[in-house]
N, C-alpha and C positions, 0 to 999 in steps of 0.2 A: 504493500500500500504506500509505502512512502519511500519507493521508487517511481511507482505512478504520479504522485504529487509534482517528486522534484523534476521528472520529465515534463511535464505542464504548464507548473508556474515559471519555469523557465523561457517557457513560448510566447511572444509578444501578446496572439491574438487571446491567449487566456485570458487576459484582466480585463482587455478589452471587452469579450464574452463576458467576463463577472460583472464588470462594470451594468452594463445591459441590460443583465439578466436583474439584477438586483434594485432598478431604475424600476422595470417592465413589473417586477413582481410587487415594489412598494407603490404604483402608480393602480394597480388591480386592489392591493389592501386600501388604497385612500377613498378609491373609488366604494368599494364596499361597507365603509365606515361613513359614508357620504360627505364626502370632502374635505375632513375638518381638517381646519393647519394643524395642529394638532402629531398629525400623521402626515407632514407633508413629504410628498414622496422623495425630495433631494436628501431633509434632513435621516430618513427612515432610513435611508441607500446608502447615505456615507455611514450611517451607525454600521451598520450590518459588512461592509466591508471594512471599515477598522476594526469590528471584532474579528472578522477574515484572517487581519492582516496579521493580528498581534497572537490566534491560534492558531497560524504558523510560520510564527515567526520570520516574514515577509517587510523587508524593510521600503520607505517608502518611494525612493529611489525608483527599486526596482520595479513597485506596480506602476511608479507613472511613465517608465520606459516602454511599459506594454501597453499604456492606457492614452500614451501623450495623443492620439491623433481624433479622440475625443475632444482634450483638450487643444486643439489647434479647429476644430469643427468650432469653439465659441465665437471667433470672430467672424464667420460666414453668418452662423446663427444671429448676433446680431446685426449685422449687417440685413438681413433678411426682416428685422422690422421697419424699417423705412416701406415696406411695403405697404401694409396695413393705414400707415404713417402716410403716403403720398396718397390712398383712397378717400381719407378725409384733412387738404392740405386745405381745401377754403374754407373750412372750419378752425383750422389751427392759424391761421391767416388772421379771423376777425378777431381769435382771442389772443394772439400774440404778443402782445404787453402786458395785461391781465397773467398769461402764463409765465412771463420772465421775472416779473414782480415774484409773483406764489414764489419762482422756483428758488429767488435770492434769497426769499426771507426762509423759507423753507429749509434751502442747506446751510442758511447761518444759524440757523434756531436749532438745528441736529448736530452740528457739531460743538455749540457755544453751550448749551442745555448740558451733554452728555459730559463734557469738561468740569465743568462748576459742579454736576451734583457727583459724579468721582472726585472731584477734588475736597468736599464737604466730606466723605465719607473715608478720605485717609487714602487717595487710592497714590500709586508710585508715579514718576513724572514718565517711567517709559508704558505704560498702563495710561496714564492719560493721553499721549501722543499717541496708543495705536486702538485709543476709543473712539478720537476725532471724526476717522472716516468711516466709520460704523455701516452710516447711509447710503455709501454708496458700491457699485458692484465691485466686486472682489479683487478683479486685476486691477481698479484703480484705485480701490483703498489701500494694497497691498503695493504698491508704487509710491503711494503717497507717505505711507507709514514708514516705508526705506527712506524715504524721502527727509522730516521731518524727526527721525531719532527713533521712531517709536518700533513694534514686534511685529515684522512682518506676517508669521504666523498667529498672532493673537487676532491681527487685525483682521485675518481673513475667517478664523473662528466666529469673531464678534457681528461680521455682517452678514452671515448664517443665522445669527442667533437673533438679530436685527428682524433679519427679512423674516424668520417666521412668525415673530412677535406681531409685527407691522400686519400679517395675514391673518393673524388671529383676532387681533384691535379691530380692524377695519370693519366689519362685518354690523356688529353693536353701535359703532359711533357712527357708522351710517346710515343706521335705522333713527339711534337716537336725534343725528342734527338732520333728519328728515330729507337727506340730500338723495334725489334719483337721477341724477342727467350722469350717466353713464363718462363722459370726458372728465369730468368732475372725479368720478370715483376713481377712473384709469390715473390720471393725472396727479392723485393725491397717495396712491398705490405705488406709482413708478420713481415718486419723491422720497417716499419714504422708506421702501422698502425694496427698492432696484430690479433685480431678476428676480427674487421671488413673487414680488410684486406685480411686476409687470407679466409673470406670468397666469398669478391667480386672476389680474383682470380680462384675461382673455373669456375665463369663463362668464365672466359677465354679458361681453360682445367682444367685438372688431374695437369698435370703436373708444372701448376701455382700453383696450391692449394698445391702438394706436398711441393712444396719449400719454398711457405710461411709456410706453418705449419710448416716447418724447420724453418724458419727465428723468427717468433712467437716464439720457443722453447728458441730457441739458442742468444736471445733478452734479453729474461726474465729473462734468466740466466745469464748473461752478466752485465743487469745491476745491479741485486740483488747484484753484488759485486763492482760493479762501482760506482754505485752514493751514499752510504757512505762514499768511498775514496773522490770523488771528493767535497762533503757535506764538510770533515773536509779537505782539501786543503785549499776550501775556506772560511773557518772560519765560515761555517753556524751551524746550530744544536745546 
Protein backbone atom coordinates (compact mmCIF):
# COMPACT_ATOMS: atom_id res chain seq x y z
CA UNK A 1 0.00 0.00 0.00
CA UNK A 2 2.56 2.48 0.53
CA UNK A 3 4.35 1.61 -2.54
CA UNK A 4 1.09 2.52 -4.28
CA UNK A 5 0.97 5.93 -2.40
CA UNK A 6 4.48 6.80 -3.19
CA UNK A 7 4.14 5.85 -6.80
CA UNK A 8 1.01 8.51 -7.18
CA UNK A 9 1.79 11.40 -5.09
CA UNK A 10 4.79 11.51 -6.95
CA UNK A 11 2.76 12.03 -10.28
CA UNK A 12 1.96 15.68 -11.05
CA UNK A 13 -1.72 14.93 -12.36
CA UNK A 14 -2.52 13.35 -8.61
CA UNK A 15 -3.10 16.54 -6.76
CA UNK A 16 -4.36 17.99 -9.51
CA UNK A 17 -7.05 14.88 -9.46
CA UNK A 18 -7.23 15.47 -5.56
CA UNK A 19 -7.54 18.98 -6.00
CA UNK A 20 -10.94 18.30 -8.02
CA UNK A 21 -12.20 15.76 -6.68
CA UNK A 22 -12.32 17.27 -3.33
CA UNK A 23 -13.75 20.99 -4.96
CA UNK A 24 -16.52 18.41 -6.98
CA UNK A 25 -17.21 16.44 -3.62
CA UNK A 26 -17.55 19.65 -1.15
CA UNK A 27 -19.52 21.61 -3.84
CA UNK A 28 -22.24 18.31 -3.86
CA UNK A 29 -22.10 18.55 0.22
CA UNK A 30 -22.87 22.56 0.08
CA UNK A 31 -25.38 21.87 -2.29
CA UNK A 32 -27.03 19.27 -0.04
CA UNK A 33 -26.99 21.32 3.04
CA UNK A 34 -28.47 24.19 0.92
CA UNK A 35 -25.88 26.55 0.40
CA UNK A 36 -24.82 27.73 3.74
CA UNK A 37 -21.21 29.58 3.89
CA UNK A 38 -21.03 27.61 6.52
CA UNK A 39 -19.88 24.72 4.37
CA UNK A 40 -18.48 26.75 1.72
CA UNK A 41 -17.01 24.51 -0.76
CA UNK A 42 -13.28 26.29 -1.06
CA UNK A 43 -13.03 26.44 2.76
CA UNK A 44 -14.51 22.41 3.16
CA UNK A 45 -11.79 21.45 0.16
CA UNK A 46 -8.64 23.18 1.59
CA UNK A 47 -9.61 21.56 5.15
CA UNK A 48 -9.84 18.07 3.63
CA UNK A 49 -6.75 18.32 1.79
CA UNK A 50 -4.42 19.62 4.51
CA UNK A 51 -5.61 16.84 6.59
CA UNK A 52 -4.50 14.88 3.18
CA UNK A 53 -1.54 16.56 3.33
CA UNK A 54 -0.35 16.25 6.91
CA UNK A 55 -1.60 12.07 6.90
CA UNK A 56 0.81 11.60 4.65
CA UNK A 57 3.07 13.42 5.23
CA UNK A 58 3.12 15.56 1.94
CA UNK A 59 4.98 18.75 2.13
CA UNK A 60 3.49 21.79 0.52
CA UNK A 61 5.94 22.39 -2.07
CA UNK A 62 5.28 19.22 -3.54
CA UNK A 63 1.37 19.28 -3.99
CA UNK A 64 1.41 22.69 -5.40
CA UNK A 65 4.03 21.25 -8.11
CA UNK A 66 1.37 18.89 -9.07
CA UNK A 67 -1.40 21.32 -8.48
CA UNK A 68 0.33 24.68 -9.85
CA UNK A 69 -1.71 24.68 -13.25
CA UNK A 70 -4.84 25.18 -11.36
CA UNK A 71 -3.27 27.79 -9.93
CA UNK A 72 -2.06 29.57 -13.14
CA UNK A 73 -6.16 28.79 -14.50
CA UNK A 74 -6.94 31.86 -11.63
CA UNK A 75 -5.85 34.46 -13.99
CA UNK A 76 -7.96 33.24 -17.19
CA UNK A 77 -10.71 32.78 -14.47
CA UNK A 78 -10.66 36.12 -13.61
CA UNK A 79 -10.09 37.58 -16.53
CA UNK A 80 -13.36 35.77 -17.67
CA UNK A 81 -15.52 38.10 -15.44
CA UNK A 82 -15.38 41.12 -17.54
CA UNK A 83 -17.77 39.18 -19.40
CA UNK A 84 -20.77 39.19 -17.34
CA UNK A 85 -19.07 42.71 -16.43
CA UNK A 86 -19.32 44.08 -20.38
CA UNK A 87 -23.38 42.59 -20.54
CA UNK A 88 -24.26 45.16 -18.05
CA UNK A 89 -21.41 48.15 -18.81
CA UNK A 90 -24.52 50.81 -19.28
CA UNK A 91 -25.56 50.11 -16.01
CA UNK A 92 -22.14 50.31 -14.49
CA UNK A 93 -21.76 53.56 -16.60
CA UNK A 94 -24.64 55.54 -14.90
CA UNK A 95 -23.57 54.37 -11.53
CA UNK A 96 -19.91 54.88 -11.89
CA UNK A 97 -19.07 57.44 -9.36
CA UNK A 98 -21.68 56.23 -6.81
CA UNK A 99 -19.40 52.95 -7.23
CA UNK A 100 -15.83 54.50 -6.91
CA UNK A 101 -17.13 56.46 -3.96
CA UNK A 102 -18.78 52.89 -2.07
CA UNK A 103 -15.50 51.20 -3.28
CA UNK A 104 -12.81 54.06 -1.53
CA UNK A 105 -14.62 54.23 1.46
CA UNK A 106 -15.33 50.65 1.42
CA UNK A 107 -11.53 49.47 1.25
CA UNK A 108 -10.53 52.30 3.63
CA UNK A 109 -13.03 51.40 6.28
CA UNK A 110 -11.77 47.37 5.92
CA UNK A 111 -8.54 47.91 6.26
CA UNK A 112 -8.45 51.02 8.92
CA UNK A 113 -11.49 49.03 11.06
CA UNK A 114 -9.45 45.62 11.14
CA UNK A 115 -6.19 47.63 12.32
CA UNK A 116 -7.46 49.63 15.25
CA UNK A 117 -9.77 46.97 16.68
CA UNK A 118 -6.31 44.22 16.42
CA UNK A 119 -4.56 46.83 17.77
CA UNK A 120 -7.08 47.58 20.83
CA UNK A 121 -6.98 43.89 21.57
CA UNK A 122 -2.92 43.49 21.86
CA UNK A 123 -2.42 42.19 18.46
CA UNK A 124 1.65 42.15 17.19
CA UNK A 125 2.67 44.95 14.41
CA UNK A 126 3.41 41.82 11.90
CA UNK A 127 -0.36 40.46 12.66
CA UNK A 128 -1.45 43.82 12.10
CA UNK A 129 0.25 44.48 8.62
CA UNK A 130 -0.98 41.06 7.36
CA UNK A 131 -4.79 41.97 8.70
CA UNK A 132 -4.68 45.07 6.44
CA UNK A 133 -5.44 43.38 3.28
CA UNK A 134 -7.88 40.95 4.72
CA UNK A 135 -10.54 42.30 2.00
CA UNK A 136 -9.03 41.74 -0.67
CA UNK A 137 -8.34 38.41 -3.19
CA UNK A 138 -5.59 36.47 -2.18
CA UNK A 139 -2.61 37.10 -4.78
CA UNK A 140 -3.12 40.75 -3.87
CA UNK A 141 -3.31 40.68 -0.20
CA UNK A 142 -0.59 38.36 -0.33
CA UNK A 143 1.61 40.89 -2.48
CA UNK A 144 0.77 43.43 -0.50
CA UNK A 145 1.55 41.88 2.89
CA UNK A 146 5.21 41.16 1.30
CA UNK A 147 4.92 44.33 0.41
CA UNK A 148 4.34 46.34 3.65
CA UNK A 149 6.33 43.81 6.49
CA UNK A 150 3.52 41.88 7.27
CA UNK A 151 2.99 37.37 6.98
CA UNK A 152 2.50 36.43 3.71
CA UNK A 153 0.99 33.23 4.70
CA UNK A 154 -1.36 34.69 7.50
CA UNK A 155 -2.49 37.15 5.13
CA UNK A 156 -3.68 34.67 2.68
CA UNK A 157 -5.33 32.43 5.66
CA UNK A 158 -7.16 35.79 6.85
CA UNK A 159 -8.88 36.46 3.53
CA UNK A 160 -10.37 32.94 3.46
CA UNK A 161 -11.42 33.52 6.68
CA UNK A 162 -12.66 37.01 5.50
CA UNK A 163 -14.59 35.86 2.55
CA UNK A 164 -16.47 33.31 4.38
CA UNK A 165 -17.46 35.56 7.14
CA UNK A 166 -18.44 38.26 4.46
CA UNK A 167 -20.95 35.09 2.81
CA UNK A 168 -22.23 34.27 5.90
CA UNK A 169 -23.19 38.20 7.15
CA UNK A 170 -24.45 39.13 3.93
CA UNK A 171 -27.41 37.01 3.66
CA UNK A 172 -29.36 38.64 7.23
CA UNK A 173 -28.02 42.25 6.60
CA UNK A 174 -29.63 42.16 3.48
CA UNK A 175 -32.92 41.14 4.49
CA UNK A 176 -32.41 43.38 7.54
CA UNK A 177 -31.47 46.96 5.42
CA UNK A 178 -34.26 45.72 3.10
CA UNK A 179 -31.84 46.05 0.04
CA UNK A 180 -33.07 43.81 -3.26
CA UNK A 181 -31.47 45.41 -6.60
CA UNK A 182 -29.25 42.67 -7.00
CA UNK A 183 -25.84 45.21 -8.29
CA UNK A 184 -26.34 46.44 -4.98
CA UNK A 185 -26.00 43.20 -3.28
CA UNK A 186 -23.12 41.96 -6.10
CA UNK A 187 -21.23 45.14 -5.40
CA UNK A 188 -21.26 45.01 -1.63
CA UNK A 189 -20.26 41.08 -1.86
CA UNK A 190 -17.29 41.77 -4.27
CA UNK A 191 -16.09 44.71 -1.72
CA UNK A 192 -16.00 42.85 0.93
CA UNK A 193 -15.49 39.73 0.48
CA UNK A 194 -13.43 39.22 -3.03
CA UNK A 195 -13.73 35.77 -4.77
CA UNK A 196 -15.65 34.33 -2.27
CA UNK A 197 -17.85 36.97 -2.71
CA UNK A 198 -18.16 37.44 -5.95
CA UNK A 199 -18.76 34.15 -6.30
CA UNK A 200 -21.67 33.57 -3.85
CA UNK A 201 -23.24 36.50 -5.96
CA UNK A 202 -23.44 34.73 -8.91
CA UNK A 203 -26.13 32.62 -7.24
CA UNK A 204 -28.20 35.57 -6.87
CA UNK A 205 -27.87 36.43 -10.95
CA UNK A 206 -25.45 37.67 -13.65
CA UNK A 207 -25.99 40.77 -12.75
CA UNK A 208 -24.76 40.21 -8.82
CA UNK A 209 -21.74 38.47 -10.19
CA UNK A 210 -21.03 41.21 -12.74
CA UNK A 211 -20.64 43.81 -10.07
CA UNK A 212 -18.93 42.06 -7.75
CA UNK A 213 -16.23 41.13 -10.13
CA UNK A 214 -16.36 44.87 -10.57
CA UNK A 215 -16.01 45.52 -6.88
CA UNK A 216 -13.25 42.58 -6.49
CA UNK A 217 -11.30 44.40 -9.28
CA UNK A 218 -11.62 47.87 -8.37
CA UNK A 219 -10.95 46.70 -4.33
CA UNK A 220 -7.74 45.25 -5.14
CA UNK A 221 -6.79 48.14 -6.80
CA UNK A 222 -7.67 50.59 -4.37
CA UNK A 223 -6.16 49.18 -1.70
CA UNK A 224 -2.67 48.15 -3.38
CA UNK A 225 -2.33 51.80 -2.81
CA UNK A 226 -4.10 52.58 0.30
CA UNK A 227 -2.89 50.50 2.94
CA UNK A 228 0.99 51.41 2.47
CA UNK A 229 -0.26 55.11 2.83
CA UNK A 230 -2.21 54.21 5.69
CA UNK A 231 0.61 51.46 7.06
CA UNK A 232 3.18 54.69 7.26
CA UNK A 233 0.37 57.24 8.71
CA UNK A 234 0.27 55.12 11.39
CA UNK A 235 3.65 54.49 12.03
CA UNK A 236 3.58 50.66 11.35
CA UNK A 237 6.17 48.86 8.81
Amino acid sequence: MSNFWVYFAAKPLWWIIVTIAAFLFTSWLNRRVGGTPLLHPVLVALTLIIILLRLTGTDYDTYFEGAQFIHFMLGPATVALAIPLYDHFERVKKMLVPLLVACFCGALTASLSVILVAWLLGASEGTLLSLAPKSVTSPIAIGIAEKIGGYPSLAAGLVLITGAIGCLAAPPIFRWLKIEDDAVKGFTLGLSSHGFGTAFAFEFSTLAGAFAGLAMGLTGLLTAFLVPVLVGLLGLG
